[in-house]
C-alpha angles and dihedrals in degrees: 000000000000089000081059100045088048097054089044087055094053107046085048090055091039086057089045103053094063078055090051099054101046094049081066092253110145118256124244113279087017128109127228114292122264116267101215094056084046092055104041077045092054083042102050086046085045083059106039085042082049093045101051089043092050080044091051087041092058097041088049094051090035083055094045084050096052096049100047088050083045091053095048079050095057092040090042099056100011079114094054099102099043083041093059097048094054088045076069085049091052084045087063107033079055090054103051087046090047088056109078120059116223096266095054093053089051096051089044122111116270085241090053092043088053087056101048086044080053103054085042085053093050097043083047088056092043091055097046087055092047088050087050101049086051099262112136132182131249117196113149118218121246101274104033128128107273093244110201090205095063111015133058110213102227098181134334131241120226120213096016095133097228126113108282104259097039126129114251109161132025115209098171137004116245121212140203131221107216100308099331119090106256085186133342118247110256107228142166104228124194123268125222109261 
């Protein structure tokens, strides 16, 4: 039984000594360790242990700014789509206005005047809540630079005497959300002669 005892103690204080030694704890037949070492060694780790909390600071606050500019996004355009399917119900109301010449209004019954009155009242309405949700419209004037960014060139017009890549005909207007493009202004635009 004491061979067996013996061979248990040393294989507990084998198992220790690495312990021991990684705790910091000076090995047998050495001294203790030099300060100095100790110290450069408790400054490199200060400054590993500075350096990845400044790192996780500036991802934190780089993460609460994107998401805050993510959330003004979403606030901002949430209303594209739909947006962009009443900019269709502006389109007509334009066009039935745009139907009748002056004379033919004027002619027209008084029952048929209120309700043109009516449909110019509803596209001014449209407008001003468009206006107020942050949707603006884009229709260049006859004569303007055809802008990329903001028309769609739908066909070009020879012999129109005007510079090659200038807007001569606007079919529809085009309108902004904010400062996204919303859709792009449908023009004619002058062909080089």
């Amino acid at each position: 039984m004491n061979d067996e005892t013996n061979d248990i103690d040393e294989t507990e204080q084998g198992d220790a000594a690495p312990q021991q030694e990684q705790a910091g704890a000076p090995a047998e037949g050495q001294g203790e360790p030099d300060p100095f070492a100790v110290l450069v060694a408790l400054q490199a780790e200060n400054a590993e242990l500075k350096d990845k909390a400044l790192r996780a600071v500036a991802e934190a606050e780089n993460t609460r700014r994107r998401a805050e500019r993510e959330r003004q996004d979403a606030v901002r355009y949430a209303a594209a789509n739909f947006a962009r399917d009443m900019v269709q119900v502006s389109d007509n109301l334009r066009r039935a206005i745009a139907t009748l010449n002056p004379e033919e209004r004027e002619a027209a019954d008084p029952s048929i005047r209120s309700l043109i009155d009516g449909v110019e009242a509803t596209e001014r309405q449209l407008l001003s809540t468009f206006e107020r949700h942050g949707i603006k419209e884009i229709t260049p004037a006859p004569g303007d630079r055809f802008d990329p960014n903001l028309h769609e060139a739908m066909f070009e017009v020879p012999g129109t005497g005007q510079p090659a890549g200038t807007v001569v005909q606007v079919i529809e207007a085009g309108y902004m959300i904010g400062d996204r493009l919303l859709r792009a202004a449908r023009v004619g635009v002058a062909r080089a002669d």
